[in-house]
VMD Tcl script that draws the C-alpha trace (Angstrom):
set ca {
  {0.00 0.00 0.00}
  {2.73 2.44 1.24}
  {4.96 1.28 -1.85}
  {1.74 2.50 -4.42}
  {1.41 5.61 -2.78}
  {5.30 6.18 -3.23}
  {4.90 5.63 -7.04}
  {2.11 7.54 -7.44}
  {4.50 11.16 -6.24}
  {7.65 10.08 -8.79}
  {6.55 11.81 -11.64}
  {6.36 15.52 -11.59}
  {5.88 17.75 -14.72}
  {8.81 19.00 -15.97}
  {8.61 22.70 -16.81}
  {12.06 24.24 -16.86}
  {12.83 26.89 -19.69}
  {16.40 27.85 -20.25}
  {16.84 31.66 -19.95}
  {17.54 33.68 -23.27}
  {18.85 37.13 -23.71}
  {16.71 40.11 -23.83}
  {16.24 41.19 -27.59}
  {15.26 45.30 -28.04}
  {14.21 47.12 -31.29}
  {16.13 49.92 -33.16}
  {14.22 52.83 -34.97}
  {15.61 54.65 -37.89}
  {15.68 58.24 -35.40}
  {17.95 59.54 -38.49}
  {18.69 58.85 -41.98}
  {21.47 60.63 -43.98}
  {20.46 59.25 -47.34}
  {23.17 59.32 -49.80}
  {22.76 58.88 -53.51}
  {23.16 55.16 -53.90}
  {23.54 54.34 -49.84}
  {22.23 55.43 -46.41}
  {23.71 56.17 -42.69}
  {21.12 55.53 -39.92}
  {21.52 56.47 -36.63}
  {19.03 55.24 -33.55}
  {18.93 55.43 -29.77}
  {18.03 52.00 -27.83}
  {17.01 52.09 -24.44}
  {17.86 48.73 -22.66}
  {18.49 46.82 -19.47}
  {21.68 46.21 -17.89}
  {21.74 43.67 -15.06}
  {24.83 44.09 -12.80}
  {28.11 42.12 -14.26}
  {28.60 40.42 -17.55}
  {25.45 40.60 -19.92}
  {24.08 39.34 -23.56}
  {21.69 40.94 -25.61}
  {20.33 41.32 -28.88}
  {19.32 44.61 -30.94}
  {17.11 43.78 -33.92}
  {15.32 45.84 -36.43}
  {18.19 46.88 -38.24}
  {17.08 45.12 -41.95}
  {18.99 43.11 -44.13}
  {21.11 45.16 -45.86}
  {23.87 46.90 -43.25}
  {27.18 47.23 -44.54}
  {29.25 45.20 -42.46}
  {31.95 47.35 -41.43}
  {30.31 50.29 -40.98}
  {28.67 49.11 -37.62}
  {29.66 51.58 -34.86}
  {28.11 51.34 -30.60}
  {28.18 54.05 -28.79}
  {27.83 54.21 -25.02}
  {27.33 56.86 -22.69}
  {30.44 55.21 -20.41}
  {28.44 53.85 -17.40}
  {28.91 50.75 -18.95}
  {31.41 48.91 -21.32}
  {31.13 46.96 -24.54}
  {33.15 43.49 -24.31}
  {32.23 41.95 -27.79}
  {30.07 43.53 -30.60}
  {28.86 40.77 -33.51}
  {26.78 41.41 -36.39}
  {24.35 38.23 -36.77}
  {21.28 36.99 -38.83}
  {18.17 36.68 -36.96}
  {18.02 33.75 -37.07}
  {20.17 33.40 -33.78}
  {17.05 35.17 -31.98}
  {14.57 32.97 -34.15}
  {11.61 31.67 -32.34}
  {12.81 28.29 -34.06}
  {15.17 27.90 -31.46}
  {12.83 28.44 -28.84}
  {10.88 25.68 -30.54}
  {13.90 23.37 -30.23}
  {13.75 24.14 -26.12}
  {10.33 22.96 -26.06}
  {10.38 19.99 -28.27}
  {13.19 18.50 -26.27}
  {11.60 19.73 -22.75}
  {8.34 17.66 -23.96}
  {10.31 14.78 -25.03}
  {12.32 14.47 -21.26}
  {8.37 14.98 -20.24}
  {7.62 11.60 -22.41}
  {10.37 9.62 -21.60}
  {9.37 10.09 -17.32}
  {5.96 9.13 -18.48}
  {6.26 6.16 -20.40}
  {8.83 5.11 -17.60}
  {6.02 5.38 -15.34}
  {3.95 3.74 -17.12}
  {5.80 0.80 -17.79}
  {5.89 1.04 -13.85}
  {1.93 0.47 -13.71}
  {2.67 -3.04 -15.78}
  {4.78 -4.26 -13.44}
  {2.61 -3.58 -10.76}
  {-0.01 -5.18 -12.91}
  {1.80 -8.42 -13.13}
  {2.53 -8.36 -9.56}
  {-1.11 -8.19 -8.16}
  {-2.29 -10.66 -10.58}
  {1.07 -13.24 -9.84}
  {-0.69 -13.12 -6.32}
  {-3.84 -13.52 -7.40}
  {-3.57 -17.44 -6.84}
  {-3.97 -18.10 -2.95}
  {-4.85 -21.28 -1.41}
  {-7.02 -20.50 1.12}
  {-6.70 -23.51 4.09}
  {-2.49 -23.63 3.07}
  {-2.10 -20.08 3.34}
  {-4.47 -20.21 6.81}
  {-6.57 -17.68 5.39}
  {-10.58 -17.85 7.36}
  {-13.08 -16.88 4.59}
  {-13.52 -12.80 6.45}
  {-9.81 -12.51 5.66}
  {-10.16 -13.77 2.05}
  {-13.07 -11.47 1.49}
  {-10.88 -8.44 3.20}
  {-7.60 -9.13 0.92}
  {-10.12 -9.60 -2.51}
  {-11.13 -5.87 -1.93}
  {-8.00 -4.51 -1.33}
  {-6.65 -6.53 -4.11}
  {-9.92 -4.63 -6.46}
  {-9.28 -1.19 -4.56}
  {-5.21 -1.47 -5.78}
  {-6.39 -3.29 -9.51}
  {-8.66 -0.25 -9.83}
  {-6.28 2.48 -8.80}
  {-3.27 1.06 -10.85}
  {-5.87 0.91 -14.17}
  {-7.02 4.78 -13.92}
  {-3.27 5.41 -13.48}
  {-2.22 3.92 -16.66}
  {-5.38 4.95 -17.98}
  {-4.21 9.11 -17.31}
  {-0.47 8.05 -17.72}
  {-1.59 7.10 -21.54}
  {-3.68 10.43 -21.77}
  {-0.76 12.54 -21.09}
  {1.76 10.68 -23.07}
  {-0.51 11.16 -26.17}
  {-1.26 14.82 -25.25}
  {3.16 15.36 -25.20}
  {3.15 13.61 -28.18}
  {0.44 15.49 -30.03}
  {1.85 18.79 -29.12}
  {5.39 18.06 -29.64}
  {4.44 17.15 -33.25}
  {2.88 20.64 -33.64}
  {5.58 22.22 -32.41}
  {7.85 19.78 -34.99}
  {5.70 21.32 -37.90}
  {6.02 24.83 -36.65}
  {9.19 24.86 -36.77}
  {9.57 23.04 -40.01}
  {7.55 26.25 -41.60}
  {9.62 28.71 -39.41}
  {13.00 27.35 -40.98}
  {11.32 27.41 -44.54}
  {10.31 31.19 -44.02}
  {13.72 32.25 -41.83}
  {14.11 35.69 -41.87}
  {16.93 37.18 -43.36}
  {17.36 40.43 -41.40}
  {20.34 40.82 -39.79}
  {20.89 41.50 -35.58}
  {23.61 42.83 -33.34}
  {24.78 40.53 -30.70}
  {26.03 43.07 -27.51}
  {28.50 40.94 -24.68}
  {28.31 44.39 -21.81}
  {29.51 44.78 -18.58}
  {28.12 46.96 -15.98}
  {28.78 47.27 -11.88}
  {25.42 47.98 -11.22}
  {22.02 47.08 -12.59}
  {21.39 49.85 -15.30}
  {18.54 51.64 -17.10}
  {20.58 53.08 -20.12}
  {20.84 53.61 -23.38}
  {23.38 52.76 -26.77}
  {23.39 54.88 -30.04}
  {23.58 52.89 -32.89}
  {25.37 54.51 -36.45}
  {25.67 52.12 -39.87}
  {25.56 52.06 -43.71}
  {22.88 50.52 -45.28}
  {22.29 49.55 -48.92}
  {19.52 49.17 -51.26}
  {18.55 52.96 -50.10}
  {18.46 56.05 -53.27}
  {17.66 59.15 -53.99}
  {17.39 61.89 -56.95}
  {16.38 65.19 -57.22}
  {13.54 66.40 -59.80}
  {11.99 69.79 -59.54}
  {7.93 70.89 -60.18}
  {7.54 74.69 -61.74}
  {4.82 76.72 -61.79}
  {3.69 79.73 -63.10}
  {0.22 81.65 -63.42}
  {1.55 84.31 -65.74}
  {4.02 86.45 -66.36}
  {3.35 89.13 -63.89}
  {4.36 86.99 -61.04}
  {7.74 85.10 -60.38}
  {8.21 81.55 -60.86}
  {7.45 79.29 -58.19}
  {9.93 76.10 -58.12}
  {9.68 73.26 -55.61}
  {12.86 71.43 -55.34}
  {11.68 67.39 -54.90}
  {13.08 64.34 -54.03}
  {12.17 60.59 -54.94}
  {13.19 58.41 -51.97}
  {13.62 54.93 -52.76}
  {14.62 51.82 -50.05}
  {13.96 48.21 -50.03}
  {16.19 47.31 -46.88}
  {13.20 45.30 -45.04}
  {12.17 47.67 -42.79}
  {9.81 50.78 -42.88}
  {11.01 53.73 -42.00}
  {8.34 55.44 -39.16}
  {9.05 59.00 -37.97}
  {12.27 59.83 -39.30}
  {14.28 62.18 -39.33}
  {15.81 62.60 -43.31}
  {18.49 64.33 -44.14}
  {19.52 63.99 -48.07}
  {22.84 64.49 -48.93}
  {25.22 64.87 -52.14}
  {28.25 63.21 -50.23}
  {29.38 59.80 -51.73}
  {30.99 57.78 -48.57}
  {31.51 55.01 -50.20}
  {34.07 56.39 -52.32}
  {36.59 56.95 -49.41}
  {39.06 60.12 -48.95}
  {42.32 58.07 -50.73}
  {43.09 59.98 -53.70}
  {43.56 57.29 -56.81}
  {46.90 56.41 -57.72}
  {48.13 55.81 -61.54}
  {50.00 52.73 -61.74}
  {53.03 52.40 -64.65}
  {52.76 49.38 -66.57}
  {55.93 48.42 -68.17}
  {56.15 46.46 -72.29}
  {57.92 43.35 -72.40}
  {61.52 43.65 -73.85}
  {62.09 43.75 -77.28}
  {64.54 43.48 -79.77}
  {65.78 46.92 -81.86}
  {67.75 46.41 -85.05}
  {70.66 48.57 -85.82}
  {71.55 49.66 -89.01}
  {75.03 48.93 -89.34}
  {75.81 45.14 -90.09}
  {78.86 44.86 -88.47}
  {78.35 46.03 -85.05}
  {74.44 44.25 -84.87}
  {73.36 43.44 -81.41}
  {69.99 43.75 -79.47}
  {69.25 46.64 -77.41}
  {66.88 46.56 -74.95}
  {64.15 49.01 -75.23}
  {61.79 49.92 -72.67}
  {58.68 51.91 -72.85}
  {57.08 53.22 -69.70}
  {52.98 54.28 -71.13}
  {50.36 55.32 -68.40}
  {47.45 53.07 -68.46}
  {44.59 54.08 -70.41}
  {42.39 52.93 -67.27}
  {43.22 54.39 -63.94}
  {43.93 51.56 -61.38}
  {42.46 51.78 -57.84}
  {44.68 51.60 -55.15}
  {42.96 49.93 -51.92}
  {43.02 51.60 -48.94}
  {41.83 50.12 -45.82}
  {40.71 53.72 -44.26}
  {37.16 53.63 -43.49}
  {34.72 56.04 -45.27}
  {34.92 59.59 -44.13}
  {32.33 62.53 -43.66}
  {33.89 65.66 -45.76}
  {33.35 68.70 -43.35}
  {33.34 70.76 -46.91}
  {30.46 72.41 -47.37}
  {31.53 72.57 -51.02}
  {31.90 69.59 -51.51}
  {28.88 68.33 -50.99}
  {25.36 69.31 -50.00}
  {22.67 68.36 -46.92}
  {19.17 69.63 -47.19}
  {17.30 68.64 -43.80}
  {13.49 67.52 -44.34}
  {11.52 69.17 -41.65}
  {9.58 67.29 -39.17}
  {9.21 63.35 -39.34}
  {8.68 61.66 -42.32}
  {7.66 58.01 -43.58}
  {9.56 56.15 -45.99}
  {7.95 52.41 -46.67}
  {10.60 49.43 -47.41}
  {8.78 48.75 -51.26}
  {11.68 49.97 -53.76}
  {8.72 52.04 -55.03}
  {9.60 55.76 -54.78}
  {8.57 58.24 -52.26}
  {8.35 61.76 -53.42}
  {8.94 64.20 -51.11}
  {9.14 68.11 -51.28}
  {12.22 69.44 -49.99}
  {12.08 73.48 -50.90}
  {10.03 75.81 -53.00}
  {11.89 78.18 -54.17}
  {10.38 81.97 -55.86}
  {12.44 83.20 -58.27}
  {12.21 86.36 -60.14}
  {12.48 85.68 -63.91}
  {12.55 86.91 -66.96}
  {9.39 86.32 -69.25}
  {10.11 86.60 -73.04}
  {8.79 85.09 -75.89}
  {9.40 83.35 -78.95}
  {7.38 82.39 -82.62}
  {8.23 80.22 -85.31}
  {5.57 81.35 -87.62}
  {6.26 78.29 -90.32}
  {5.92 75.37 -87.77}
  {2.92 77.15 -85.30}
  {0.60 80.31 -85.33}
  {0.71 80.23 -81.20}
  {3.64 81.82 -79.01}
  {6.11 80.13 -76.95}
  {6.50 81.52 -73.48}
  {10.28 81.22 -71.68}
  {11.70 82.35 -68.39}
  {15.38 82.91 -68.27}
  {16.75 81.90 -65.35}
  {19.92 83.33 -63.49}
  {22.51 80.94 -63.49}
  {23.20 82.45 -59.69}
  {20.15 80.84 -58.60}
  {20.76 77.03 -59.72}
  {24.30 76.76 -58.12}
  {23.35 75.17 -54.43}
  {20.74 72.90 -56.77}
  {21.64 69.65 -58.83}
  {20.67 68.63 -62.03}
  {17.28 66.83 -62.49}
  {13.78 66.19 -64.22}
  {11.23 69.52 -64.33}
  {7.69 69.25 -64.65}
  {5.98 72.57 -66.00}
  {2.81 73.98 -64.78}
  {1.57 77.27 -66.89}
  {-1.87 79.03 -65.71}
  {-2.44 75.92 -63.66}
  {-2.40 73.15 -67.18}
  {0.07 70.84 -67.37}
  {2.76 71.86 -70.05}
  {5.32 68.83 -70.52}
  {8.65 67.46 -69.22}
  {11.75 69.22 -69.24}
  {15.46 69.29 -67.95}
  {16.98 71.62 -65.23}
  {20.41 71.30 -66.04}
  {22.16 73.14 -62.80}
  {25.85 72.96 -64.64}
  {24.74 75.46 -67.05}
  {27.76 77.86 -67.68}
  {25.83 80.65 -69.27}
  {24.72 83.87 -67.42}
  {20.95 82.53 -67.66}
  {18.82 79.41 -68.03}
  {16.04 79.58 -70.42}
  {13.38 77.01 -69.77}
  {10.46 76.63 -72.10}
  {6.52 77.01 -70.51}
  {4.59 76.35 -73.05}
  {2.56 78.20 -75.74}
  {0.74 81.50 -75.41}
  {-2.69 81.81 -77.40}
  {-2.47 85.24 -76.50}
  {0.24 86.06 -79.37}
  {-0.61 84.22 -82.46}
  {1.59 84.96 -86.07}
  {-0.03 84.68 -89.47}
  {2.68 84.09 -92.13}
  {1.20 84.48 -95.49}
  {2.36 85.12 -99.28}
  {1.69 88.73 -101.03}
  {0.71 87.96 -104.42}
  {1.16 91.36 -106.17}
  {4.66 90.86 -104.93}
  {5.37 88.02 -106.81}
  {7.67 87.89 -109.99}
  {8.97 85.73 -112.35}
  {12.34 86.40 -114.48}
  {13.61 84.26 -117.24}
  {17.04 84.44 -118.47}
  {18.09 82.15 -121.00}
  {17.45 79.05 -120.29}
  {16.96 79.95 -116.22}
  {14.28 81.12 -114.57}
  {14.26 83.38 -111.42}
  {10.97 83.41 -108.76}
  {10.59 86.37 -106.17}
  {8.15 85.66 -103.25}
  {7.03 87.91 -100.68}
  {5.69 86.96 -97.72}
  {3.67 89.07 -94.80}
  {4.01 87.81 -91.60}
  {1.49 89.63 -89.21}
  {1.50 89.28 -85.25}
  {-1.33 90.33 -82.77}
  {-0.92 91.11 -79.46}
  {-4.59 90.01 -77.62}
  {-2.60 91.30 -74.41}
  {-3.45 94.45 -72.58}
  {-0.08 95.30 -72.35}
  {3.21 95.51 -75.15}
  {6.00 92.61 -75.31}
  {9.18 92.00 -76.56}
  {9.28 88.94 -79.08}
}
mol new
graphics top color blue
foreach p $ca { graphics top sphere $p radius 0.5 }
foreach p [lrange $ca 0 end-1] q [lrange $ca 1 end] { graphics top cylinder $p $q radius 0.2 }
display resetview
């Protein structure tokens, strides 16, 4: 009886979880796009627990340049180890793994157990054969040990009968969890993580800045102008198509777009000789014929690279490159579809004149010269062309123009039209000799429907 009720307290549900690393998320605070790249910059608050420490930073995308990755602290901590991972290493899969082989431990104490029930099976009914005058056993004794042998049959039966419940019920879920993670390790995500080894003397609420170089980011300039007519000055907004497919959606960001090109580093290329092969000169005179070595020394009509190992720099040369800073926050969606967004509007004052070509159209053209003063802190790019609020056509601001002015075309003006037409009585026809000589005159007439005079 006693030995039973021991059994019956040996298995106890095992429930342990192995403790992982806390994992935090890093938002794109700012983004310094660059023309074919991009330098984000976040601030993570996180957890410090008082000595040595590992923890994951994820949200970062899949695209970071690898050494570009720089951690930042605010020194009431230090960084031991910094390692640039896929997510994978904070995948749920392996969380899965822990579970499957806690529910498989879980089986093994349960079938064990229940194998346990058999043998006390066999037992009770290996002394279910008693001879009742050998063994000295009075019929009220035989009675008494027949119910306690049913009350111990009876309790050893629902045991094996739960025991079997939960085995299936470990089994059932630990195949789930086997096809969950099957499907996790088909869909693994590519994005990559930072893995953080810290140290602190104290338990810490803190805070890391994050800085790297992303790819798959882009950006070019195209400009809208608009004008309602040619009393007022020209209204120019200065636009930029933002393009990124690095995984992650940018939310509430700070943009800055810039002209700089990192990537290209600050080592200025080198020229490298390359040197012809020896060979053999003739010399005129018979006697005294030998070969002379002649060696040519040509530059190479492609300039070689020289590596350099210095990490991209940040030219503090305002002329060298541009920043315009996008007020406010701003969303930029990980699609590779463009975002347009308006950087600038710009009013210039402008020259309106205008300009016929009576023998291919009757109508006006309308252009605004633009002072090449103007266009010098711009770049080059698409313009659309608004006149008197219609949509005119696609054009070309071309911001390297060397002239004193720009002239950019807005359209047609029915307000001027030109009627170029022959005068008969004018005409005349020579012949001499064998040649004959034609005279046309032709009248070319141009109305002004305008309330006021213009140059043309």
């Amino acid at each position: 009886m006693k030995n039973l009720q021991l059994l019956s307290l040996i298995f106890l549900p095992f429930l342990g979880l192995s403790q992982k690393s806390p994992t935090y998320t890093a938002q794109a605070d700012t983004v310094i796009i660059y023309p074919q790249q991009a330098l984000i910059r976040s601030v993570v608050p996180i957890q410090l627990p008082a000595g040595k420490s590992t923890f994951y930073i994820k949200g970062l995308g899949n695209s970071i340049v690898g050494n570009s990755l720089q951690v930042t602290t605010n020194g009431a901590w230090r960084i031991l180890s910094v390692n640039l991972e896929s997510e994978d290493a904070i995948h749920p899969s392996s969380a899965l793994q822990d579970s499957i082989r806690v529910l498989e431990k879980e089986i093994r104490q349960l079938d064990m157990l229940y194998r346990v029930t058999e043998q006390q099976e066999k037992i009770l009914m290996a002394n279910a054969e008693i001879k009742g005058e050998a063994d000295g056993l009075i019929p009220e004794d035989f009675k008494e040990f027949m119910a306690l042998f049913e009350q111990k049959l009876l309790e050893i039966g629902k045991k094996r009968m739960n025991l079997k419940e939960q085995i299936l019920l470990a089994e059932s879920k630990k195949q789930r969890l086997t096809e969950q993670m099957g499907k996790s390790a088909e869909t693994h995500s590519t994005d990559q993580v930072i893995r953080i080894l810290a140290e602190s003397n104290q338990e810490l609420s803190t805070h890391l800045t994050l800085g790297y170089v992303v790819n798959e980011v882009y950006w070019t300039p195209r400009y809208t102008a608009r004008v309602q007519d040619t009393k007022q000055p020209l209204f120019v907004t200065f636009q930029a198509d933002i393009q990124q497919n690095t995984g992650l959606d940018w939310n509430k960001t700070h943009l800055i777009l810039s002209t700089a090109r990192p990537v290209l580093g600050g080592t200025k290329p080198m020229l490298q000789p390359e040197y012809l092969k020896e060979r053999p000169v003739q010399v005129s005179n018979r006697r005294n014929a030998k070969l002379v070595p002649e060696t040519m020394m040509l530059a190479m009509s492609d300039a070689e690279m020289v590596a350099s190992t210095s990490q991209p720099v940040e030219l503090d040369n305002q002329d060298l490159y541009m920043n315009f800073v996008l007020p406010g926050f701003q969303r930029i969606p990980s699609s590779g579809e463009p975002t347009r967004l308006d950087v600038q509007t710009y009013q210039w004052p402008v020259q309106y004149t205008y300009s016929m070509v009576p023998r291919q159209s009757s109508e006006g053209f309308v252009q605004a010269e633009i002072s090449s003063d103007l266009l010098k802190s711009l770049l080059s790019g698409p313009l659309t062309m608004y006149w008197k609020g219609s949509y005119v056509g696609e054009s070309y601001l071309d911001t390297r123009w060397k002239e004193e002015s720009h002239v950019i075309s807005l359209g047609r003006d029915q307000s001027i039209q030109a009627k170029l037409e022959q005068v008969q009585d004018k005409k005349a026809v020579k012949t001499v000799g064998s040649s004959v000589r034609e005279t046309h005159v032709e009248r070319f007439t141009l109305t002004n429907r305008r309330d006021q005079a213009m140059t043309v």
